[in-house]
N, C-alpha and C positions, 0 to 999 in steps of 0.2 A: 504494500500500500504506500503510495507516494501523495506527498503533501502537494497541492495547489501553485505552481510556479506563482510568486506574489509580481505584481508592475507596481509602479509608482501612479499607476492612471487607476486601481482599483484600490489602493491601501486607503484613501478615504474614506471608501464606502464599503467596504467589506467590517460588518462588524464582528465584534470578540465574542467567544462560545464561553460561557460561567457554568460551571459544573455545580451539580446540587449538592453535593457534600454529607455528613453527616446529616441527618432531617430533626435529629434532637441537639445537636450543638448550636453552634454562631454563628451557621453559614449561612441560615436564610436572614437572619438579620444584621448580618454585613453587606449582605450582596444589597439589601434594601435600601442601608444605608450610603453603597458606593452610588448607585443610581440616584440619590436623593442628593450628596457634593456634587455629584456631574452635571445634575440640571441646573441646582443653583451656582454652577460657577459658569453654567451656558447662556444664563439668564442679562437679557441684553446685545448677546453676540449675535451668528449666526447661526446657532445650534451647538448640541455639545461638539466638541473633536474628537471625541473617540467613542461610540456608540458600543454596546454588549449586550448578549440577552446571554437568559440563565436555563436552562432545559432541568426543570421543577417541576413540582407540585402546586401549579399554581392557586387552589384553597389552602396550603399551608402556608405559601407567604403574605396571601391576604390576613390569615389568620395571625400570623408573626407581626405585619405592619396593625394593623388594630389593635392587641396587645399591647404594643410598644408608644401606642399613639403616633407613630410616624408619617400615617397619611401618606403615605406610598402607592399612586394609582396600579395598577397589576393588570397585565393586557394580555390575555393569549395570543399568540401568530399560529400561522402555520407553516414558515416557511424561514429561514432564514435573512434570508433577504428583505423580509418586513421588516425589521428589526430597525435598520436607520430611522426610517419617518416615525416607526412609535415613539422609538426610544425618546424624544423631544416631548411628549408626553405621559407615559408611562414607563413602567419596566416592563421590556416584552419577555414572555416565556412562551418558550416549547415546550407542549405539557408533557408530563408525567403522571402518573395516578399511582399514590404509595396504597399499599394494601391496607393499613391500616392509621386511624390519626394518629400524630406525633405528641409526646407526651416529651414535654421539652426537659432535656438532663437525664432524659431514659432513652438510650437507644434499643431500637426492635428493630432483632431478626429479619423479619417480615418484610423490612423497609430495601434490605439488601441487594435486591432484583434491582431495584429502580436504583440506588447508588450507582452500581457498575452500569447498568443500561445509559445512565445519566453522559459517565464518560466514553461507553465505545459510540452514541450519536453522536458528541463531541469530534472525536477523532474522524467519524466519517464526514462530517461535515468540513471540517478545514483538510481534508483529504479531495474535499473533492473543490475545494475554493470556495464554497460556499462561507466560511468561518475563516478571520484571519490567521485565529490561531486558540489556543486553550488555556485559559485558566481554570486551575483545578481548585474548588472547597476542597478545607480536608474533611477523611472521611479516618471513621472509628475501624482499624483496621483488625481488632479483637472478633469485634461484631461479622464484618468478610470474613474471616479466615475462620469462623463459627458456620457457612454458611457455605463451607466449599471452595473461597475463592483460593485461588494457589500464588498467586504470586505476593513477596513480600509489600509490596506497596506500590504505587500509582506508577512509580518511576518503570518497574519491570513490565507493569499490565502495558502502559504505554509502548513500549516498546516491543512488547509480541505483537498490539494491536498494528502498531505501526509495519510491521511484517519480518521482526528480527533483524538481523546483523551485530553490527557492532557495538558492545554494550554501552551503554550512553552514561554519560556523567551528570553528577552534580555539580551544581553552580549556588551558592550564595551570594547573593549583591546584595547595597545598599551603597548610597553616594557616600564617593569614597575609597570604596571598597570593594574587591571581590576576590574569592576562598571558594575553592575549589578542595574539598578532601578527598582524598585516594582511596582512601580504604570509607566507609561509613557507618551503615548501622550495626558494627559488628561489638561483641564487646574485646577490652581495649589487651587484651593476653591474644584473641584472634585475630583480630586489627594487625600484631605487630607480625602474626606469621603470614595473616597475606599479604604481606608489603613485600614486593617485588619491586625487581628494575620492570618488568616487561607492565606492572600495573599501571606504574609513574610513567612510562614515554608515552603508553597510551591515554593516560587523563591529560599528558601533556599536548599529543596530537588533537584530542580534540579541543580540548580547549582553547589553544592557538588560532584552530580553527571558526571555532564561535564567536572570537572577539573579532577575527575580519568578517564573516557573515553579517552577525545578528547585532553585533553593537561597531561597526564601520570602522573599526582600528588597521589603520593598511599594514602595520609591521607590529602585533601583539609582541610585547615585554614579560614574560613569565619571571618569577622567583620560585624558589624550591625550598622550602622548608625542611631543615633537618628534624630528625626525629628525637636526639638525646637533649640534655642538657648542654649550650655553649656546642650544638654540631657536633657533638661529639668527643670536642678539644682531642684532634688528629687522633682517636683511638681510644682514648684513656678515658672516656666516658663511656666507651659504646662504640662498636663495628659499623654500624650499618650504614654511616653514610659514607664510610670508605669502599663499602661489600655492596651495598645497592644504589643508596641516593645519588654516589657522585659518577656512576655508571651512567645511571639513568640521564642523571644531566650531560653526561657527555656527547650521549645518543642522539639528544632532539638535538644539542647544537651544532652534531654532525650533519642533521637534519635542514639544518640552515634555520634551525628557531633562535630566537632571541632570550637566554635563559643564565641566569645566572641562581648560585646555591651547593653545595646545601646551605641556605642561608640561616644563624641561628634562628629562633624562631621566638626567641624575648625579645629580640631588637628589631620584627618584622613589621610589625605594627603601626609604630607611630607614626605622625602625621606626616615628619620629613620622610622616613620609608617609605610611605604607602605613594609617594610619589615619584618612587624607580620603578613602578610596574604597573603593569593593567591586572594581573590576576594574580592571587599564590596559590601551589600545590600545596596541600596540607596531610602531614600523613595520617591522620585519624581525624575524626568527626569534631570532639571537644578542639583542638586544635586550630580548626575553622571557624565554629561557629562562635565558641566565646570572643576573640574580638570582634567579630562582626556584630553580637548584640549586644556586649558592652557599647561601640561608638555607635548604635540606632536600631535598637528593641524592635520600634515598632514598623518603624520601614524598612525593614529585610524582607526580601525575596527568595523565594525560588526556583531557581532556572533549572531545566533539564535539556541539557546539551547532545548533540550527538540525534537528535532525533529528525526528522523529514518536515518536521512542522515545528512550530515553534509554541515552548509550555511552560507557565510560569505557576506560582502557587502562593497564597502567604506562608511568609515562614511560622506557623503557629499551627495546633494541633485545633482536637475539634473543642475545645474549652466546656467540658458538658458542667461544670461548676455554678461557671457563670450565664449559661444559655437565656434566653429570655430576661433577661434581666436589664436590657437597655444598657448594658454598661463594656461592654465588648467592642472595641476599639476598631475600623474598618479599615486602619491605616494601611496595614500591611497588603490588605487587598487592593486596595485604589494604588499602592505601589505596586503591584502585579499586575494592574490592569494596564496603568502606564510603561511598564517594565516591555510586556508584551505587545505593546501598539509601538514602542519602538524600534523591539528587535522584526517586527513584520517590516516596518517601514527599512530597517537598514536591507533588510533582504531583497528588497523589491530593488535597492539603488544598487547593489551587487549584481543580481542579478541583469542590469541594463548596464553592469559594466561602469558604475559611478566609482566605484572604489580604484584609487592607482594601483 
């Protein structure tokens, strides 16, 4: 399955595909609330700039905007391509019908069919150009994996949907910032055994890759995080980055990447750092993500790299705590919304050959 070639003459009007997400978490009332910033910052121009609908339950987010008082119009379509002209007065949705009501902070079983259904019409729709591109709600992944599904999370499902090949990577961004970890959801004794040279040249090909597509860097700048304490301090800390990291680095810049590392990984951070590179490889999960939410909690992203289409996500979980409760912050989604309306847009100017 191959994503939709994007042009710079359809990126305006091709709007963004919002996945339903958990149905008891925060995701129908972020998605209501991102639609609610978009109209009021449309208000006076000439419409919003970047239109989305959300393929839902469309009585559970009327029900979630009433609740909340939010006053959220909610418009069914049928087609994707409704979506621009609604979207300037309502939130359009491509329905869904859950099996049973949502009982907010309780996730049901029940609900699991239309979760993943939610994402593979997603995927077929920006597969076939109808959809710019995907943001995915998160979705309660105890609940799926109760329910049959196999894959460990959105990243892999995406990717068998997408028709396989080569494993795709993770991406965190936030202005500023962006961390890439090698290894991820593993715990951190597994983490270190699957840290290979062949895992690192590979997150490093792609990612090299993604920052000239999807965000228009004509010559991406990689740094490589070592793994010990001080890189290792030449051995006396720790092998690995003499046995793998500085292999790995070797390889891409055999490759003609631009890459420098194993760089210690205390002193990767700060502000004057963070402006010798566009991305860093990180070799575990905590590695990556803590500075990126330490410097901006709420507008972190997540990008999944390496795929045919382009897929962002907030970086937060399904918050079943706080669900219903008006108090769940939509920040991180209107940064995936925007995240994802630029990386379409850089594809389209690549794609016509904009990029040197």
């Amino acid at each position: 399955m191959t994503g939709g070639r994007p042009t710079a003459g359809r990126a305006a009007k091709t709007p963004l595909a919002v996945t339903m997400g958990e149905p008891a978490g925060i995701a129908a009332e972020i998605t209501l609330m991102a639609w609610r910033a978009a109209h009021a910052a449309s208000a006076g121009s000439n419409g919003p700039s970047s239109a989305f609908f959300t393929i839902a339950d469309p009585e559970a987010l009327k029900s979630m905007s009433g609740r909340l008082g939010l006053s959220v119009p909610v418009a069914t379509i049928s087609a994707a391509k409704e979506a621009v002209a609604v979207f300037e007065h309502a939130l359009p949705v491509l329905p869904l019908t859950l099996a049973a009501p949502v009982r907010v902070g309780f996730p049901n079983p029940g609900h699991a069919p239309a979760v993943v259904e939610s994402v593979e019409r997603a995927v077929a729709l920006v597969s076939a150009g109808d959809a710019a591109a995907i943001v995915t709600n998160p979705v309660h992944k105890k609940v799926l994996y109760g329910t049959g599904f196999r894959h460990p999370g959105h990243t892999e499902f995406l990717a068998a949907l997408a028709g396989g090949g080569e494993a795709p990577v993770m991406m965190l961004a936030c202005p500023g910032l962006r961390v890439v970890p090698v290894t991820v959801h593993l715990p951190l004794a597994k983490a270190l055994a699957a840290l290979t040279k062949d895992v690192i040249v590979h997150a490093g090909r792609v990612t090299a890759a993604a920052l000239r597509r999807d965000f228009g860097i004509a010559k991406p700048r990689l740094a490589v995080a070592g793994l010990n304490p001080h890189a290792g301090e030449h051995g006396a800390l720790g092998d690995e980055e003499i046995q793998i990291i500085a292999p790995a680095v070797a390889a891409l810049r055999a490759e003609g990447f631009l890459v420098t590392g194993p760089e210690p990984a205390d002193t990767l951070f700060h502000a004057e750092a963070r402006q010798g590179y566009d991305a860093v490889l990180c070799m575990y999960h905590d590695q990556a993500l803590i500075p990126l939410k330490t410097i901006d909690f709420e507008n972190g992203v997540n990008i999944t790299l390496g795929l045919p289409f382009v897929r962002t996500s907030p970086d937060h979980g399904t918050a079943l705590s706080i669900a219903g409760q008006g108090i769940a912050s939509p920040a991180s989604l209107i940064a995936a919304l925007a995240t994802a309306r630029r990386m379409f847009d850089a594809r389209a100017k690549v794609s016509q050959g904009a990029l040197a």
